[in-house]
C-alpha positions in Angstrom: 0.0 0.0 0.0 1.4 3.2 -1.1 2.7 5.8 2.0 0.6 9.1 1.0 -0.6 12.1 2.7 -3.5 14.0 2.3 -3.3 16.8 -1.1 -5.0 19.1 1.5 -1.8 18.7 4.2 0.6 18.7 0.9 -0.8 21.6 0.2 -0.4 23.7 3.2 3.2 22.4 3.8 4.4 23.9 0.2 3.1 27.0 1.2 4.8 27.4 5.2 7.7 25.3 3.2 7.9 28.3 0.6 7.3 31.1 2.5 10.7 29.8 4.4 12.7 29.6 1.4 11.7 33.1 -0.3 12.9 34.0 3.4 16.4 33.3 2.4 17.9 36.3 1.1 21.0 35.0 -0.9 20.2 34.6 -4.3 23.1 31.7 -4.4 21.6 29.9 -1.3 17.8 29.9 -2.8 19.2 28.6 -6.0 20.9 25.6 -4.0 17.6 25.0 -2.4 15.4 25.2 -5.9 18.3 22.9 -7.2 17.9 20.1 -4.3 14.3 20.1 -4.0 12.2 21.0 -7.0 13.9 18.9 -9.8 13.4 15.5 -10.1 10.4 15.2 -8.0 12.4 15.5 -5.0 10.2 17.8 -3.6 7.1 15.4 -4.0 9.0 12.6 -2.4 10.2 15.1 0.3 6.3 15.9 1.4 5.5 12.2 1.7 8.7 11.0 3.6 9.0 9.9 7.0 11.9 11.2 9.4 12.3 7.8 11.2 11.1 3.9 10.8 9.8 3.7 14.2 7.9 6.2 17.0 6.5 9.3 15.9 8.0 10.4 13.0 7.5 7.1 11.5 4.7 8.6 9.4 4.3 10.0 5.5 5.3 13.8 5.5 7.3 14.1 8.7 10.2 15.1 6.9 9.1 18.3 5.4 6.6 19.1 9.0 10.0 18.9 11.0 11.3 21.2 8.6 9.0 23.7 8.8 8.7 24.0 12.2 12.4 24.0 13.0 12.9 26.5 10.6 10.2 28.5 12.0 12.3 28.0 15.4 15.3 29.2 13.8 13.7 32.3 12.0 12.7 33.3 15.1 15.6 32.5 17.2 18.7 33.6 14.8 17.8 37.5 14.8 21.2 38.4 16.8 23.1 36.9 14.0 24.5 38.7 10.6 22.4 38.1 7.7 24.1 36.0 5.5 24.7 34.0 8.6 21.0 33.7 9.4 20.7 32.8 5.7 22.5 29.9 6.0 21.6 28.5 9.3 17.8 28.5 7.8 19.3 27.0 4.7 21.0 24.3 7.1 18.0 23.9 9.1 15.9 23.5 6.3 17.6 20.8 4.6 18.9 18.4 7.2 16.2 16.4 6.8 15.6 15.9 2.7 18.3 13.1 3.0 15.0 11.6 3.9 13.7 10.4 0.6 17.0 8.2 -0.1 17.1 6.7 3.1 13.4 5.4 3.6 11.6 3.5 0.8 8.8 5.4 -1.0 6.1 2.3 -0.8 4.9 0.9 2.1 5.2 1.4 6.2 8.5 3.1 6.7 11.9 1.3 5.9 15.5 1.8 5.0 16.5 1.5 1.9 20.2 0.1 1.8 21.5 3.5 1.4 19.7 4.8 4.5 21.3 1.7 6.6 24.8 2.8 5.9 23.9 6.6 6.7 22.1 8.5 8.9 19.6 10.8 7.0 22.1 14.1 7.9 24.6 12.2 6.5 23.0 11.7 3.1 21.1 15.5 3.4 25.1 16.5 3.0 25.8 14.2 0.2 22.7 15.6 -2.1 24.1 19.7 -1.3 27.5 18.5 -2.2 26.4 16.7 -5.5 23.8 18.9 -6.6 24.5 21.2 -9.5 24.3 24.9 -8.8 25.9 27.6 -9.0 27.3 28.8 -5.7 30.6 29.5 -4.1 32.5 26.2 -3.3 33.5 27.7 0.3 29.7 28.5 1.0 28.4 25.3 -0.1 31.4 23.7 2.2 29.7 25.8 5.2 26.5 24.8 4.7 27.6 20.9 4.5 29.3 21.1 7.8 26.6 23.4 9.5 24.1 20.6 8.7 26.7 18.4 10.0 27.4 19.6 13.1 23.6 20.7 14.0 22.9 16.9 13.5 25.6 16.4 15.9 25.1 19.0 18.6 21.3 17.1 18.3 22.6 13.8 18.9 21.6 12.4 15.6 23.4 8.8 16.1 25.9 8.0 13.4 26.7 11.8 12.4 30.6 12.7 13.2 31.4 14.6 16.1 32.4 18.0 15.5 35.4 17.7 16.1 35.4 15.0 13.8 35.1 17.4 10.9 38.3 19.7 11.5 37.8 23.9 11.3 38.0 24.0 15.2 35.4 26.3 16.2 34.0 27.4 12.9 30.1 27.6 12.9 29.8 25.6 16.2 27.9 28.5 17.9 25.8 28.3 14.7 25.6 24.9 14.8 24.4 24.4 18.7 21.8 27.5 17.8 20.2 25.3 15.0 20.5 22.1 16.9 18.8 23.7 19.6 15.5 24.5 17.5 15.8 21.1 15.9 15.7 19.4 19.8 12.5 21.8 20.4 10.6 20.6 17.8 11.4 16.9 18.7 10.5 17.1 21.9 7.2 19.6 21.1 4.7 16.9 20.0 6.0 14.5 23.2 6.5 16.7 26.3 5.0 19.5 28.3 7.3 22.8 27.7 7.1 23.7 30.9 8.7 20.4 32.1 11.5 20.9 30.1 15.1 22.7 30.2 18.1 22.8 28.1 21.5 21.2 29.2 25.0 21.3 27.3 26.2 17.5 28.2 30.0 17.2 28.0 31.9 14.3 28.0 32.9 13.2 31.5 36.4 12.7 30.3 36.3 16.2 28.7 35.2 17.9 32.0 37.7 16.7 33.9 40.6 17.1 31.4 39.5 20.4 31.5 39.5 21.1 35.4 43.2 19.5 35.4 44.1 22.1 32.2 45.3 18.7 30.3 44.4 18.8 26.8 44.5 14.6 26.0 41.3 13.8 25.5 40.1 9.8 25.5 37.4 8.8 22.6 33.9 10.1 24.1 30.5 10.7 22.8 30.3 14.5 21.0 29.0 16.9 23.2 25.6 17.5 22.2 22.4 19.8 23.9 20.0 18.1 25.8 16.5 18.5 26.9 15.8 17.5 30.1 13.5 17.4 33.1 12.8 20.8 35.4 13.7 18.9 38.6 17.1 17.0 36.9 18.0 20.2 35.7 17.6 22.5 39.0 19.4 19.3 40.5 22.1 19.5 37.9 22.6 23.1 38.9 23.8 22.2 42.1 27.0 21.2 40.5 30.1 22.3 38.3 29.2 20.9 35.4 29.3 24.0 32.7 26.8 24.6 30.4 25.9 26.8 27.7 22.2 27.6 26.6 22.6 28.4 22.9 20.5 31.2 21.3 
């Protein structure tokens, strides 16, 4: 039985999607973004894809509702930046997820296609910008690639490389946390009570304490990532030393 969603929701989404895009205001960026999605029926497969195989986002147009929102986070979130920065955090934010149609089949209850089993869906949302043909500047294309990248990361998106992983040292990390941060709020939106929620920057135990004894060997850890937690962990949490950065 073919996956579909309703022409009515379709229709609706291309319109919030749209509105997003025409919010971009580099010409080169909204050429990258016509180039990805609307040739060969991308954009089509986009609106009917799921975000995951199981759980919530295991259903037809998840993809593209995830997108929307989070860049509707972002939009409002990213005013303190420049604006070509802004520009490319929405791009970034916007397409993290259209790896989507390769890695989940197009027929049937959500599965992975052999492609999406080797890669997580960032992964391959970074492959289609860096084989798409447009014209754009090859070190802005390169930014965007590793924004997506590293928001995936900062979100703890399992299988994406730690940032650290992907050399530059501190290039578009702050950027990178910002959009990871709107990313985690809209995951979190359909499943928890806001109120009940806070925002923590988990660091790896091994980093923490390196960093107390000023030692800069560091053993193999988990990427430091944002996390949203409990009211009552998080008040707990505060009772420590354990820094933290709220992003935004």
């Amino acid at each position: 039985m073919a996956r579909t969603v309703p022409s009515s929701y379709q229709q609706q989404a291309s319109r919030a999607f749209g509105q997003l895009v025409r919010g971009i205001n580099d010409a080169q960026l909204r050429a990258l973004m016509r180039a990805v999605f609307y040739r060969a029926g991308r954009y089509q497969a986009f609106c009917q894809a799921p975000l995951a195989a199981t759980g919530a986002d295991a259903c037809a147009g998840s993809a593209i509702r995830h997108a929307i929102r989070s860049g509707r986070l972002l939009r409002a979130v990213a005013g303190s930046f420049a604006p070509q920065t802004r520009d490319l955090m929405l791009a970034a934010t916007l397409l993290m997820g259209v790896g989507a149609i390769e890695a989940f089949e197009a027929q049937g209850s959500p599965r992975l296609t052999p492609r999406g089993r080797l890669y997580p869906v960032a992964v391959l949302s970074t492959l289609i910008v860096h084989d798409v043909r447009c014209t754009i500047d090859r070190n802005k294309r390169e930014a965007l690639e590793g924004l997506i990248l590293r928001a995936a990361a900062f979100a703890g998106e399992p299988g994406v490389p730690a940032p650290e992983e992907l050399g530059a040292g501190e290039f578009l990390q702050h950027e990178g946390r910002v959009v990871a941060l709107c990313v985690q709020l809209d995951r979190f939106a359909e499943t928890a009570q806001p109120a009940s929620l806070a925002v923590r920057w988990s660091q790896p135990t091994s980093e923490r304490r390196s960093a107390q004894r000023g030692t800069a060997t560091l053993r193999q850890q988990p990427a430091p990532h944002l996390t949203l937690v409990g009211q009552r962990r998080k008040e707990d949490d505060d009772n420590t030393i354990e820094p933290r950065l709220a992003a935004g």
